[in-house]
C-alpha positions as CSV (number, residue, x, y, z in Angstrom):
1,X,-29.3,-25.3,0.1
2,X,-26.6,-25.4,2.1
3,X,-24.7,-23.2,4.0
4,X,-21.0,-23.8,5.6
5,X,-21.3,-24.3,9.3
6,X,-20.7,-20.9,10.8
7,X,-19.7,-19.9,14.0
8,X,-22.6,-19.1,16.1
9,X,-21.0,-15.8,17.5
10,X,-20.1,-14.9,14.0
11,X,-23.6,-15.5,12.9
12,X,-24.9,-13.5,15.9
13,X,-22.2,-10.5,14.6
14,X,-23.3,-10.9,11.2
15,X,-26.8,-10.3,11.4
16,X,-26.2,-6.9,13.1
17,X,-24.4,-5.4,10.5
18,X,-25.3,-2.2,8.6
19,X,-22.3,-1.4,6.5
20,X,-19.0,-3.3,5.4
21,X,-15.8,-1.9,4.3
22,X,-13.3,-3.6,2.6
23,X,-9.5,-2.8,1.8
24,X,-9.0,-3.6,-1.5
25,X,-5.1,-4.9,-2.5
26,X,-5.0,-8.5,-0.7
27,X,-9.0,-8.5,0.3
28,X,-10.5,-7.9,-2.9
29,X,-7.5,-8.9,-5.2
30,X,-4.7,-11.3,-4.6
31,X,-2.4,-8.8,-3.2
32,X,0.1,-8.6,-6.5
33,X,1.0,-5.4,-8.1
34,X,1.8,-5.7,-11.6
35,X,2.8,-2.8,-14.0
36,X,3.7,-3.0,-17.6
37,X,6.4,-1.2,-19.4
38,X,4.5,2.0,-19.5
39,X,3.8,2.2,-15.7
40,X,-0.2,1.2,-15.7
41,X,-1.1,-0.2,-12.9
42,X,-3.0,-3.8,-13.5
43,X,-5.7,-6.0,-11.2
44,X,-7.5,-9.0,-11.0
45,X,-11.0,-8.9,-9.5
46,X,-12.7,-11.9,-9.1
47,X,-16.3,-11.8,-10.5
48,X,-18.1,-13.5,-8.1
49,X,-17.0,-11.0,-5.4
50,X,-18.0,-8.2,-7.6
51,X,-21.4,-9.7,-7.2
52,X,-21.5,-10.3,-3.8
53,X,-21.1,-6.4,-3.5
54,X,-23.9,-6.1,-5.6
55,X,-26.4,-8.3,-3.7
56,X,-25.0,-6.7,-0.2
57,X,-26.1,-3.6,-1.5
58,X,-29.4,-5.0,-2.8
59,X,-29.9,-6.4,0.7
60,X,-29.8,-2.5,2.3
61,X,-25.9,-3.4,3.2
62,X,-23.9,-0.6,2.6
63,X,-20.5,-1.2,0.8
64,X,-17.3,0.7,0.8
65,X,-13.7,0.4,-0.4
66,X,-11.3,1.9,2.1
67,X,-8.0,1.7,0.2
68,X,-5.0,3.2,1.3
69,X,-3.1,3.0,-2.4
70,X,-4.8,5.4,-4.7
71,X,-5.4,3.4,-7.9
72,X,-7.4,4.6,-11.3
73,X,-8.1,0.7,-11.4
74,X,-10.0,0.5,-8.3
75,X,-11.9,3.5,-8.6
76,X,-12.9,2.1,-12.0
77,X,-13.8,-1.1,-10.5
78,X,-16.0,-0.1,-7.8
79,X,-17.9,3.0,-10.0
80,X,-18.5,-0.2,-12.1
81,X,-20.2,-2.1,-9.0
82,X,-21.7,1.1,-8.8
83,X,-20.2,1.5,-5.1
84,X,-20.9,4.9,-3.4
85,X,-18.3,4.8,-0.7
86,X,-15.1,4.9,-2.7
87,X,-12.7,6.0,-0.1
88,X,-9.2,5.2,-2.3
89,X,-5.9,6.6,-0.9
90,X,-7.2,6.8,2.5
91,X,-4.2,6.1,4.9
92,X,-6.4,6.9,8.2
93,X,-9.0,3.4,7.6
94,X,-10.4,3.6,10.9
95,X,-11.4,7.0,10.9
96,X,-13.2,6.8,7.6
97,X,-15.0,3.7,8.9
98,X,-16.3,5.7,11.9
99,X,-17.0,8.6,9.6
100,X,-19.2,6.6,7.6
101,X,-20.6,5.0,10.3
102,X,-21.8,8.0,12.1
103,X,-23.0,9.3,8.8
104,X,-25.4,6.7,8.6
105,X,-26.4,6.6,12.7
106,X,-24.8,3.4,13.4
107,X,-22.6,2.5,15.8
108,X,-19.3,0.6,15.2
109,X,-21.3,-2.3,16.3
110,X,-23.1,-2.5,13.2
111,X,-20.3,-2.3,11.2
112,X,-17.9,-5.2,9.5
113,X,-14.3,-4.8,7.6
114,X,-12.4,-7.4,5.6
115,X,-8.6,-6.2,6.3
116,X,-5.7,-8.8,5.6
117,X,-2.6,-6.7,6.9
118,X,-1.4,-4.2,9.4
119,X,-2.4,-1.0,7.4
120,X,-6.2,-3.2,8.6
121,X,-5.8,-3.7,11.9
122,X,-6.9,-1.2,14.2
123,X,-10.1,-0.6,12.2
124,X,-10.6,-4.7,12.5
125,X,-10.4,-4.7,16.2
126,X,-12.8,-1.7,16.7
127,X,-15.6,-2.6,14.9
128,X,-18.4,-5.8,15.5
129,X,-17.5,-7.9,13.0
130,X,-13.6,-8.7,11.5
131,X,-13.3,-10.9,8.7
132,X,-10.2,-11.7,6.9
133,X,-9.4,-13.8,3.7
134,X,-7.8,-17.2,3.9
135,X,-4.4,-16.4,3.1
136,X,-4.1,-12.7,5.8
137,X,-1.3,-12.0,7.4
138,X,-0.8,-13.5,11.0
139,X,-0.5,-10.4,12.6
140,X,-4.2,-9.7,11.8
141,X,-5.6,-13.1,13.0
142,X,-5.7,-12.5,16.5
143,X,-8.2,-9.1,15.5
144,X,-10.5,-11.7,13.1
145,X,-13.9,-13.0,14.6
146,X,-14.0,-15.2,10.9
147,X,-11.4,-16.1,8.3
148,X,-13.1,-17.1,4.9
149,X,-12.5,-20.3,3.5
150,X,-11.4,-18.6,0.3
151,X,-8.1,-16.7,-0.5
152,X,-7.8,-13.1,-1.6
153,X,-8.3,-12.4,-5.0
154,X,-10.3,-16.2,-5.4
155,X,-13.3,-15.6,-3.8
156,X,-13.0,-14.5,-0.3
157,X,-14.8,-11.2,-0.5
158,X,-17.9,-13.0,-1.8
159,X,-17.3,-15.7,0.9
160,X,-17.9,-12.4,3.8
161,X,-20.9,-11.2,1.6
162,X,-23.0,-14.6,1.7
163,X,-21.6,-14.7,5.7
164,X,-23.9,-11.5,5.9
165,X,-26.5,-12.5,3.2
166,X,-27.2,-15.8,5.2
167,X,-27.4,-14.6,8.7
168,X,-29.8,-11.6,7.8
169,X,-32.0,-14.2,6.0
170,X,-31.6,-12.7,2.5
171,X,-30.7,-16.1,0.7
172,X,-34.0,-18.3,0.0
173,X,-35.4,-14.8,-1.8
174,X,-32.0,-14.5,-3.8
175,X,-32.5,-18.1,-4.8
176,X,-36.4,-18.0,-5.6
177,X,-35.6,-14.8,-8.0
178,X,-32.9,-16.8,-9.5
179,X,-30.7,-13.8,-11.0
180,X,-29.2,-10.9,-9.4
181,X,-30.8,-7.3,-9.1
């Protein structure tokens, strides 16, 4: 099978990490808000990224959703991913991040976040692996060790999960099993 050609100081990065956060509006969803006439909030996840949470997990990866809008939709989505770390409404990122990863006795090192704004940044630039979809926002680029081929909303969340699936070695099992866990 083949893999895209990845940076070999991303690979290096990747294959240390422990736990991954994730923001959620514009990283794990295109960024829109859309509410209809009664005020309920309405997303699009992509599937694929749903089950690239689901492997990373399967792998030992812990997942998290650092959001700072609290939404009843995102909370729904990730207890359906069955995500632990739901961390929705959280305006301080960086400290959950480091919260979590002292919980677990990692250092930031060992820890990756998919950001694509400002509200992203400083949790980006402290930890040992920033990724950021296809279509971030220039200000964050210059804190990004990858960008994923993918845009937000279309894939680019699952893109960051295979980046750490591949360069622990997790693939070629994934493959000979042939269906997810």
């Amino acid at each position: 099978m083949t893999m895209p050609a990845y940076p070999a100081d991303v690979l290096e990065r990747a294959a240390r990490i422990r736990l991954i956060g994730f923001d959620v509006d514009g990283t794990l969803t295109d960024g829109g808000l859309q509410f209809d006439s009664d005020g309920r909030e309405h997303k699009r996840f992509h599937v694929q990224d749903g089950l690239g949470l689901v492997l990373l997990r399967h792998a030992g990866i812990e997942v998290a959703l650092v959001s700072a809008r609290r939404s009843e939709v995102t909370l729904a989505r990730g207890r359906e991913l069955k995500v632990a770390r739901l961390h929705i409404g959280e305006r301080g990122k960086l400290e959950c991040m480091r919260g979590i990863a002292a919980e677990m006795g990692i250092g930031m090192d060992q820890a990756a976040f998919m950001g694509d704004d400002l509200p992203d940044l400083a949790t980006m630039r402290a930890v040992g692996l920033a990724i950021a979809p296809a279509n971030a926002h220039p200000w964050v680029l210059p804190a990004t060790h990858w960008v994923t081929p993918q845009r937000a909303g279309d894939g680019a969340a699952r893109n960051a999960c295979d980046l750490l699936l591949h360069a622990q070695g997790r693939i070629d099992a994934l493959l000979e099993h042939g269906e997810h866990p």
